[in-house]
mmCIF file of the N, C-alpha and C atoms, coordinates in Angstrom:
data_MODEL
# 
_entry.id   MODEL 
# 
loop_
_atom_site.group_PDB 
_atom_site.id 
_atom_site.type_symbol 
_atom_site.label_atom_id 
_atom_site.label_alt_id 
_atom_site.label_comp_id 
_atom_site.label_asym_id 
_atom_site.label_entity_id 
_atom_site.label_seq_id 
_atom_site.pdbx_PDB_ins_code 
_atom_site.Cartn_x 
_atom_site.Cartn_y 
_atom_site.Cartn_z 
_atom_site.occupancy 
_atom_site.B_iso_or_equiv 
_atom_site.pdbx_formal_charge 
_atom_site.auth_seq_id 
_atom_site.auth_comp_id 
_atom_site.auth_asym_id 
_atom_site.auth_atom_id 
_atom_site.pdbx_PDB_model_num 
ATOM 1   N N  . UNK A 1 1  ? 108.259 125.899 105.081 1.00 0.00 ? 1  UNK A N  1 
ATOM 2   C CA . UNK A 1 1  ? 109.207 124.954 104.533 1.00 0.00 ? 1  UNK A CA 1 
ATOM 3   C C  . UNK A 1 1  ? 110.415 125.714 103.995 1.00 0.00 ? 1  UNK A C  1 
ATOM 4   N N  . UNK A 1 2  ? 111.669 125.240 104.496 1.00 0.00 ? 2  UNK A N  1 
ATOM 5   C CA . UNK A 1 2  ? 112.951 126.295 104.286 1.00 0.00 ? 2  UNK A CA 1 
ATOM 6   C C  . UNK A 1 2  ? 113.263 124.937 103.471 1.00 0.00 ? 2  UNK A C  1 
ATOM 7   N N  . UNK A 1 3  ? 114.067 125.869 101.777 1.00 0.00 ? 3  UNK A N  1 
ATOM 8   C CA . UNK A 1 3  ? 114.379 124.789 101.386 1.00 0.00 ? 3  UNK A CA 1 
ATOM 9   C C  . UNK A 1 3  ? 115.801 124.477 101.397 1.00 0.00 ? 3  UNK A C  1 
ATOM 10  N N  . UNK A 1 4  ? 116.441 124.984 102.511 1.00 0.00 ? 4  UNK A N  1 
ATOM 11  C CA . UNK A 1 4  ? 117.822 124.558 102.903 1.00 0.00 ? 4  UNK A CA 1 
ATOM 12  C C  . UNK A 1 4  ? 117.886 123.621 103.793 1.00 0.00 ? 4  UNK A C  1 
ATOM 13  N N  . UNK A 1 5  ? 116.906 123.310 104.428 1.00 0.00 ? 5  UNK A N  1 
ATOM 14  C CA . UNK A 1 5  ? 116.447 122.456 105.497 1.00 0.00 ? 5  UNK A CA 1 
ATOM 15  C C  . UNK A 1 5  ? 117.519 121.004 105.132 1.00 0.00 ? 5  UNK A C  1 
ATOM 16  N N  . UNK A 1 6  ? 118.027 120.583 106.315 1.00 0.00 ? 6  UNK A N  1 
ATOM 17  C CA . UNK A 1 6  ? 118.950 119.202 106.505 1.00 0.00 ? 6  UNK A CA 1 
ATOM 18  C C  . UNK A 1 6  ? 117.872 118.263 105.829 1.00 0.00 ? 6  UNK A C  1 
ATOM 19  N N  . UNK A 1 7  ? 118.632 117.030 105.560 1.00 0.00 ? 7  UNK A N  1 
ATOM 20  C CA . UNK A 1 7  ? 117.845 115.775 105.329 1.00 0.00 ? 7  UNK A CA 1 
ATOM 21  C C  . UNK A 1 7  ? 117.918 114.889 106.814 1.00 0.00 ? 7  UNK A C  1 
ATOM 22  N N  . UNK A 1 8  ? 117.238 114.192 106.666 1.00 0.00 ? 8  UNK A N  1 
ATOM 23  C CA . UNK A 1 8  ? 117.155 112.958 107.895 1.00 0.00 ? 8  UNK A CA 1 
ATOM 24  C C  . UNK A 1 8  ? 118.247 112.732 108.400 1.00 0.00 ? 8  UNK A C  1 
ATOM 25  N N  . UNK A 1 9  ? 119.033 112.247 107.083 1.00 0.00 ? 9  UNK A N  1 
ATOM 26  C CA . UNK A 1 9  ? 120.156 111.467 107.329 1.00 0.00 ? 9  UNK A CA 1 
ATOM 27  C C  . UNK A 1 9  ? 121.463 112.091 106.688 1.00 0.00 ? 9  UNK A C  1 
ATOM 28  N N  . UNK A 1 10 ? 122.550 111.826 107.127 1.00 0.00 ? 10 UNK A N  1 
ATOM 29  C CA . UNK A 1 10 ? 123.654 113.008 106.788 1.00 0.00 ? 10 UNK A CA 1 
ATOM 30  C C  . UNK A 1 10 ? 124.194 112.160 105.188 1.00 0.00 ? 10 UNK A C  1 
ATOM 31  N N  . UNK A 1 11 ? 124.720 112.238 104.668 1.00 0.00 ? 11 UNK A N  1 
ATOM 32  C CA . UNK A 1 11 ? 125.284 111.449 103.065 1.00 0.00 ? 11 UNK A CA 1 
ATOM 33  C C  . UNK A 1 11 ? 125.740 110.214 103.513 1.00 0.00 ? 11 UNK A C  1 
ATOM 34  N N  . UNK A 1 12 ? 126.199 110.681 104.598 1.00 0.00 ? 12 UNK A N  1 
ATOM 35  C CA . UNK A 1 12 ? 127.701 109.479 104.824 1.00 0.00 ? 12 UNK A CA 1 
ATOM 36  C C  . UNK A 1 12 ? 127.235 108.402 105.530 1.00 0.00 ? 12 UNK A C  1 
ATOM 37  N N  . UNK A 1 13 ? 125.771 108.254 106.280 1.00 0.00 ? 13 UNK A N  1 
ATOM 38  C CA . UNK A 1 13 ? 125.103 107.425 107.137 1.00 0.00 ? 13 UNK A CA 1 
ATOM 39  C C  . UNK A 1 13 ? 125.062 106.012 106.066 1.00 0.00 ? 13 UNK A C  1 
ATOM 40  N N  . UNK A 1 14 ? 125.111 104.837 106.645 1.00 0.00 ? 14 UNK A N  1 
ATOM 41  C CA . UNK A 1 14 ? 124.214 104.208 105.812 1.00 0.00 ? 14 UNK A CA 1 
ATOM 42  C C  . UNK A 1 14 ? 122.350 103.454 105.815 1.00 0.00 ? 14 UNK A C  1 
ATOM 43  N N  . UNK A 1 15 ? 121.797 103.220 104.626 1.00 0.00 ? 15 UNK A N  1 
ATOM 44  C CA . UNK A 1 15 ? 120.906 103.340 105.115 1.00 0.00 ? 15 UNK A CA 1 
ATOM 45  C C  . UNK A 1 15 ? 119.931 102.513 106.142 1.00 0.00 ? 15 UNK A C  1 
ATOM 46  N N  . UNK A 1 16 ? 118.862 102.844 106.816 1.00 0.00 ? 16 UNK A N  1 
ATOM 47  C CA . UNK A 1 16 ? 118.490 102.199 107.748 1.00 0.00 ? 16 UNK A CA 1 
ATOM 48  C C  . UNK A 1 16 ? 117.472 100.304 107.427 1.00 0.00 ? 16 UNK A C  1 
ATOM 49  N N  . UNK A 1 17 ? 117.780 99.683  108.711 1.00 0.00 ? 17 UNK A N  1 
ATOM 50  C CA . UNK A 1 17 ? 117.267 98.409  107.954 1.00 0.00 ? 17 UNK A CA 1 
ATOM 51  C C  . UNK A 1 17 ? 115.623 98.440  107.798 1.00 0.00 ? 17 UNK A C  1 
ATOM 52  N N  . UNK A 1 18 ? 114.844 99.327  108.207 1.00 0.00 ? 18 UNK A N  1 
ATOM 53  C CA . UNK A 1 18 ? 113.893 99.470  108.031 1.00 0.00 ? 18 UNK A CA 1 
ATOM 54  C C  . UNK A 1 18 ? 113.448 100.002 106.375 1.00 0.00 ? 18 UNK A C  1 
ATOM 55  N N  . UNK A 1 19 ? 114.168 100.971 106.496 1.00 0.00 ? 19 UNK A N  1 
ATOM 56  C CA . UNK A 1 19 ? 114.248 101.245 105.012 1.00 0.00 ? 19 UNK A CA 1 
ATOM 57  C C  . UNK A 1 19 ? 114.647 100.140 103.678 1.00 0.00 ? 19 UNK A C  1 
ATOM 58  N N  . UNK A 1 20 ? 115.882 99.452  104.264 1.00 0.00 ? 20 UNK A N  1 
ATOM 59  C CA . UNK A 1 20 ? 116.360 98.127  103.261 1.00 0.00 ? 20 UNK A CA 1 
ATOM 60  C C  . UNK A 1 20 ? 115.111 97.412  103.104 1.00 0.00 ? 20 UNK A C  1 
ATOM 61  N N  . UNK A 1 21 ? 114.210 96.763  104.386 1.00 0.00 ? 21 UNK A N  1 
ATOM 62  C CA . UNK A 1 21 ? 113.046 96.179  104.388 1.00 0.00 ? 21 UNK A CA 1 
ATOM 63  C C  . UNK A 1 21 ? 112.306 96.601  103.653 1.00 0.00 ? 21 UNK A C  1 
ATOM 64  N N  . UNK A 1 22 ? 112.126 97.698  103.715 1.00 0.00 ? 22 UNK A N  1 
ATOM 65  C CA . UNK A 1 22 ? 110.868 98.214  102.769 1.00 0.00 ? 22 UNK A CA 1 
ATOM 66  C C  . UNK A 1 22 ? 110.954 98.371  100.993 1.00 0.00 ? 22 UNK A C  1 
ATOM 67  N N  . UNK A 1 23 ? 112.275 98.653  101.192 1.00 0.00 ? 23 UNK A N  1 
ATOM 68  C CA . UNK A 1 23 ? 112.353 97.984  99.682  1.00 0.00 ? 23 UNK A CA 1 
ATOM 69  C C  . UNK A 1 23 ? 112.496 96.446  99.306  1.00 0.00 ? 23 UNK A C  1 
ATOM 70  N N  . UNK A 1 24 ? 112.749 95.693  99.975  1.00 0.00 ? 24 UNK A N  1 
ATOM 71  C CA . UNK A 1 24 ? 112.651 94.588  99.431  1.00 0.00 ? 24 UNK A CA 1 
ATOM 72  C C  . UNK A 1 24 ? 111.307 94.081  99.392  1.00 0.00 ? 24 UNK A C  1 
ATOM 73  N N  . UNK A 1 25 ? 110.432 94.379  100.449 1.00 0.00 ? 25 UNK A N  1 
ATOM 74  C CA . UNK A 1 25 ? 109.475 93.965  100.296 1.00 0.00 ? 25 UNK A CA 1 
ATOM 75  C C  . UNK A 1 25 ? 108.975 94.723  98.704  1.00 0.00 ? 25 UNK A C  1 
ATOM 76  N N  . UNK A 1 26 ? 109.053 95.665  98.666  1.00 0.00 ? 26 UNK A N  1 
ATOM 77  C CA . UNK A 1 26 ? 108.618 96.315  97.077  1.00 0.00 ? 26 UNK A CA 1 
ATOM 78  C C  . UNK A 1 26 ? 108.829 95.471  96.105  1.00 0.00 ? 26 UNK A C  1 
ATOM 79  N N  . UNK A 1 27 ? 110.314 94.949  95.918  1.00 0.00 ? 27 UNK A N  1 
ATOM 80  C CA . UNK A 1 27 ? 110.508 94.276  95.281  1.00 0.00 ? 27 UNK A CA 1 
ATOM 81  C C  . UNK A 1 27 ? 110.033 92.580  94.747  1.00 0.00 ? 27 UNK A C  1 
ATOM 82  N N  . UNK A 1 28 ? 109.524 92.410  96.603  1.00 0.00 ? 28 UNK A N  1 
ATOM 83  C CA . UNK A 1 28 ? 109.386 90.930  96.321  1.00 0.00 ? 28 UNK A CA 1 
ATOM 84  C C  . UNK A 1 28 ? 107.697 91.309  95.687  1.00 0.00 ? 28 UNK A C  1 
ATOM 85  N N  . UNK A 1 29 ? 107.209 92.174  96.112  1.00 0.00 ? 29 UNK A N  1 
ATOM 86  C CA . UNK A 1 29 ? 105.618 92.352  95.517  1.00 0.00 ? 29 UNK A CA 1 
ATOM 87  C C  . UNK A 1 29 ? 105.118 92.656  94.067  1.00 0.00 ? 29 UNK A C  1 
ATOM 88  N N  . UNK A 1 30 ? 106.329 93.213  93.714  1.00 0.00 ? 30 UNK A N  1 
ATOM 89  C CA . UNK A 1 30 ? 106.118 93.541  92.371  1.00 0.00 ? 30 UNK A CA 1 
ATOM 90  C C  . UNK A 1 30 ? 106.670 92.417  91.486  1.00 0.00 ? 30 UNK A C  1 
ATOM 91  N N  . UNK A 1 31 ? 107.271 91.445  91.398  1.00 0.00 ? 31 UNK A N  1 
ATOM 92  C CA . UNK A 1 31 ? 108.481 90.419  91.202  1.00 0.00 ? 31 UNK A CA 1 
ATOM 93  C C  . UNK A 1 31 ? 107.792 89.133  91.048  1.00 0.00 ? 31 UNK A C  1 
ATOM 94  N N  . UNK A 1 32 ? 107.391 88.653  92.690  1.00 0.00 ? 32 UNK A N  1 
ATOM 95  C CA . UNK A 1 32 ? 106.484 87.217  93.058  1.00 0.00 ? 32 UNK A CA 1 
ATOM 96  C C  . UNK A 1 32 ? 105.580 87.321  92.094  1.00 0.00 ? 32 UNK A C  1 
ATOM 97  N N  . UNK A 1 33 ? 104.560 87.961  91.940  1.00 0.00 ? 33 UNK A N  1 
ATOM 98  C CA . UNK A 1 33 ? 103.544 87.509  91.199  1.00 0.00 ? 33 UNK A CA 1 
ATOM 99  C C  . UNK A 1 33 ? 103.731 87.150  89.785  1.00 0.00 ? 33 UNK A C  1 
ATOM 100 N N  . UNK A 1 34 ? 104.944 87.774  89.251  1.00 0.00 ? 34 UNK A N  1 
ATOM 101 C CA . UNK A 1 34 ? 104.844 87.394  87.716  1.00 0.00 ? 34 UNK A CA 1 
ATOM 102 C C  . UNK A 1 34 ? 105.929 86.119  87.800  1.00 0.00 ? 34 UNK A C  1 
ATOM 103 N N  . UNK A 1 35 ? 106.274 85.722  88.858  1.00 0.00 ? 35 UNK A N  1 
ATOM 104 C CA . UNK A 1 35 ? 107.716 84.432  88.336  1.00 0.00 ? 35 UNK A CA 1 
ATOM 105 C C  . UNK A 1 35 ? 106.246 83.101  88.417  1.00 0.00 ? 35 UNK A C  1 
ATOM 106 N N  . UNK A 1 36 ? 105.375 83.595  89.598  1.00 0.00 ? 36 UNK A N  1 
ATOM 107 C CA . UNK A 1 36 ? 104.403 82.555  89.832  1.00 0.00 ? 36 UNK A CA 1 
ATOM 108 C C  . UNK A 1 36 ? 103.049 82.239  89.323  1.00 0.00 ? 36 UNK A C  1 
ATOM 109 N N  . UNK A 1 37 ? 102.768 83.638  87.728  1.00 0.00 ? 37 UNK A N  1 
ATOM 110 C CA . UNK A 1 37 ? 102.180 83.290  87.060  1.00 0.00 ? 37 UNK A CA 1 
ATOM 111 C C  . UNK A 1 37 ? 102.895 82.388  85.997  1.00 0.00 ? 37 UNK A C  1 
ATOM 112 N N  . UNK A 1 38 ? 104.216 83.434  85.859  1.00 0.00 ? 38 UNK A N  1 
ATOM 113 C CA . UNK A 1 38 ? 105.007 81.828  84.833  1.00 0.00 ? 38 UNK A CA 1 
ATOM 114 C C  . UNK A 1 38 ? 105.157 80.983  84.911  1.00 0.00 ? 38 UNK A C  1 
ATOM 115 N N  . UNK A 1 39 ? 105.242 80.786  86.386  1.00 0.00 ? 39 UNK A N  1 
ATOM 116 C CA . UNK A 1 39 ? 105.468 78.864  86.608  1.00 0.00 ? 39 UNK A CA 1 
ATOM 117 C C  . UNK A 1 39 ? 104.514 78.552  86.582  1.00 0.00 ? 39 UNK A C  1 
ATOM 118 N N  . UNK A 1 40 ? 103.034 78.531  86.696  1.00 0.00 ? 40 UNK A N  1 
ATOM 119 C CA . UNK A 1 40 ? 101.878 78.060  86.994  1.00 0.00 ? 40 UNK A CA 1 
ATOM 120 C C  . UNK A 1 40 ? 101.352 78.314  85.243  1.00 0.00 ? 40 UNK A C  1 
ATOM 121 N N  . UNK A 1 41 ? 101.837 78.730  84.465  1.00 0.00 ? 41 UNK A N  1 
ATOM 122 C CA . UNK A 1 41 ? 101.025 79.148  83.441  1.00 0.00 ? 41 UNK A CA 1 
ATOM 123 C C  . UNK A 1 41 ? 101.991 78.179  82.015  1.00 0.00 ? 41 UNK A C  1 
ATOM 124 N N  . UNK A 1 42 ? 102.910 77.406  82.907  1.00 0.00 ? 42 UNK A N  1 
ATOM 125 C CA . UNK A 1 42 ? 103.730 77.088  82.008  1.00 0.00 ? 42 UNK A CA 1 
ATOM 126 C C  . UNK A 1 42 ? 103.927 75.400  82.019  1.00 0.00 ? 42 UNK A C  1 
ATOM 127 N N  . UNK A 1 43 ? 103.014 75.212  83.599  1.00 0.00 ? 43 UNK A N  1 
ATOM 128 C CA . UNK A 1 43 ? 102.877 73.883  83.957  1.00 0.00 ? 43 UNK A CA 1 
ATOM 129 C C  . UNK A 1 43 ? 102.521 72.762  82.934  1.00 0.00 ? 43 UNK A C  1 
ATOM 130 N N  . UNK A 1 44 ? 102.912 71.566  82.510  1.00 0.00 ? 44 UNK A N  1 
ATOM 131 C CA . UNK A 1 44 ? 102.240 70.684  81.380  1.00 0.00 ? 44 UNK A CA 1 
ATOM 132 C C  . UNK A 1 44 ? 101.718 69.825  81.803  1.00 0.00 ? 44 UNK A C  1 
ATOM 133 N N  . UNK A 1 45 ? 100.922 69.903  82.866  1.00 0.00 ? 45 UNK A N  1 
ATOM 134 C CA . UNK A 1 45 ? 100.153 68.544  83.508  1.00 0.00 ? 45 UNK A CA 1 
ATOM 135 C C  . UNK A 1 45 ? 99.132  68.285  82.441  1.00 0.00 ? 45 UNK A C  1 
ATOM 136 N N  . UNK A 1 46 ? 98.943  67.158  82.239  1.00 0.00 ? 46 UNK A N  1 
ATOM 137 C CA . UNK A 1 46 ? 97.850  66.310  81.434  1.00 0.00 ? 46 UNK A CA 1 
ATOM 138 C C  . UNK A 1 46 ? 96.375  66.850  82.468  1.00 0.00 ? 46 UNK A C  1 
ATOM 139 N N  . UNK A 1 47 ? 95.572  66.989  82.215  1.00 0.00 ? 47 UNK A N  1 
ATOM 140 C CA . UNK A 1 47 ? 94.055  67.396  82.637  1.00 0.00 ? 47 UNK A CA 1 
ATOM 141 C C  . UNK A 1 47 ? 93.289  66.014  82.177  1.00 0.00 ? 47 UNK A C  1 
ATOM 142 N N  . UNK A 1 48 ? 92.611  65.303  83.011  1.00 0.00 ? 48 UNK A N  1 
ATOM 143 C CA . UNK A 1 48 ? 91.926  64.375  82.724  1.00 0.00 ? 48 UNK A CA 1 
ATOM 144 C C  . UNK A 1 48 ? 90.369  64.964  82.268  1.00 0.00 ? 48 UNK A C  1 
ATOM 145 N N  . UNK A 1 49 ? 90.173  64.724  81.125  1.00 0.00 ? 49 UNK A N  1 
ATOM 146 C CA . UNK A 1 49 ? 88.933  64.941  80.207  1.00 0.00 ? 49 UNK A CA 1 
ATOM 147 C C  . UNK A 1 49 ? 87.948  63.869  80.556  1.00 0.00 ? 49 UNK A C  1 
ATOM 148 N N  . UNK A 1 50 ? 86.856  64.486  80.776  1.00 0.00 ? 50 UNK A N  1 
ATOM 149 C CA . UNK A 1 50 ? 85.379  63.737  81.564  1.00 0.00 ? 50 UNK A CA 1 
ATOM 150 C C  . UNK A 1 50 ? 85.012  63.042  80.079  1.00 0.00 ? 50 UNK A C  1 
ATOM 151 N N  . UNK A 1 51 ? 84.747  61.254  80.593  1.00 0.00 ? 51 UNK A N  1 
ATOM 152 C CA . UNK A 1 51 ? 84.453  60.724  79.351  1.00 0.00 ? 51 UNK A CA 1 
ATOM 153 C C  . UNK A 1 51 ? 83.177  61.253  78.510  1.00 0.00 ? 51 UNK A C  1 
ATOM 154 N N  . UNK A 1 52 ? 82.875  61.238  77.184  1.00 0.00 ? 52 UNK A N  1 
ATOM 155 C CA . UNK A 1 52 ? 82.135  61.622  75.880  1.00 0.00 ? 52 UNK A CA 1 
ATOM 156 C C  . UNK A 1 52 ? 80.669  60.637  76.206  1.00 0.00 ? 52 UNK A C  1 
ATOM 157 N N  . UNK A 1 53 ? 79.835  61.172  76.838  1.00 0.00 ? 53 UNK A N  1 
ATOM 158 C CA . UNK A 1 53 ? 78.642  60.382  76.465  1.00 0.00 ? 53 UNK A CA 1 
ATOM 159 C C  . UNK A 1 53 ? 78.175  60.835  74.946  1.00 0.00 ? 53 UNK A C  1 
ATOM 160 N N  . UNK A 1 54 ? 77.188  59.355  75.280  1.00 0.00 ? 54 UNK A N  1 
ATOM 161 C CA . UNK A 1 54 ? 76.403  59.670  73.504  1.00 0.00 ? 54 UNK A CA 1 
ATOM 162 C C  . UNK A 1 54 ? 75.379  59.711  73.654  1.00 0.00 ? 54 UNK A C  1 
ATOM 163 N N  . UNK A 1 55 ? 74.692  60.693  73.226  1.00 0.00 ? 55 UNK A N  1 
ATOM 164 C CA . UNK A 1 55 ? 73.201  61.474  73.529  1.00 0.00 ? 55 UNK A CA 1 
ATOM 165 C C  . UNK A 1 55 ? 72.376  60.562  73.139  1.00 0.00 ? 55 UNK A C  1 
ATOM 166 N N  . UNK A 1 56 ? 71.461  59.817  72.814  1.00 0.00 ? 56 UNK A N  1 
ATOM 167 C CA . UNK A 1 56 ? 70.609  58.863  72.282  1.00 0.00 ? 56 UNK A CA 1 
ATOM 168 C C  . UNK A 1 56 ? 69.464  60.260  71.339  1.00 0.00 ? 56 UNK A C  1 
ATOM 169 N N  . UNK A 1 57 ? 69.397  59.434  70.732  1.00 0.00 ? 57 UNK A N  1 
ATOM 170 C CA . UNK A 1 57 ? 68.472  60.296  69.446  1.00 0.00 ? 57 UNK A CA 1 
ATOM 171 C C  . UNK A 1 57 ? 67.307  59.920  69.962  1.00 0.00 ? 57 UNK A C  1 
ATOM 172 N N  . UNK A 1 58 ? 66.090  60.810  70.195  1.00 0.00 ? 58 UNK A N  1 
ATOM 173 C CA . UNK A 1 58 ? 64.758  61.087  70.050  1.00 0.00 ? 58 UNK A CA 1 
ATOM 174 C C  . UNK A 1 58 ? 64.332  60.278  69.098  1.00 0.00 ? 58 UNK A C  1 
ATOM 175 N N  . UNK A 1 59 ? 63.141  59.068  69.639  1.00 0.00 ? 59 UNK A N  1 
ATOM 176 C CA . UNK A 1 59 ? 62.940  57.957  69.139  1.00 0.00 ? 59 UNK A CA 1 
ATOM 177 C C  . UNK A 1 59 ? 61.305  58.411  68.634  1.00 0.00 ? 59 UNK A C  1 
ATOM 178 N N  . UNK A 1 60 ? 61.051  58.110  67.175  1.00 0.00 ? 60 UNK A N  1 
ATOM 179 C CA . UNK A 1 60 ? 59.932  59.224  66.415  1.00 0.00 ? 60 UNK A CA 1 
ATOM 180 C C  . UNK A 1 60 ? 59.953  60.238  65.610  1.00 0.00 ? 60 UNK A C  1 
ATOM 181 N N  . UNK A 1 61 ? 61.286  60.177  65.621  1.00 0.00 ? 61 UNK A N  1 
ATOM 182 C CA . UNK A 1 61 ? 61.005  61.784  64.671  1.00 0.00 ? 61 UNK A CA 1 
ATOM 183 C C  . UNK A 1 61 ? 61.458  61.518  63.407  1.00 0.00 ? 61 UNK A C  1 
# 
């Protein structure tokens, strides 16, 4: 390994769309999951509660 060695790409190139891709995808992976725990964690839907039976008391004691 010479560490004068060229890079890939010269300064002045710009960069490749494969490369753009790959960061965005980074971005959308690290990003998506927390906007879509907030929206989901922030939701105010009413939850319908299973009606209250009433236990009957043990008849004898």
């Amino acid at each position: 390994m010479d560490s004068a060695s060229q890079p890939d790409t010269p300064a002045g190139e710009p960069p490749s769309p494969s490369s753009v891709l790959g960061v965005l995808i980074a971005v959308l992976t690290l990003t998506l999951p927390l906007f879509m725990v907030a929206h989901f964690s922030s939701a105010t839907a009413e939850l319908e509660r299973p009606p209250a039976f009433a236990v009957p008391a043990a008849a004898g004691r």
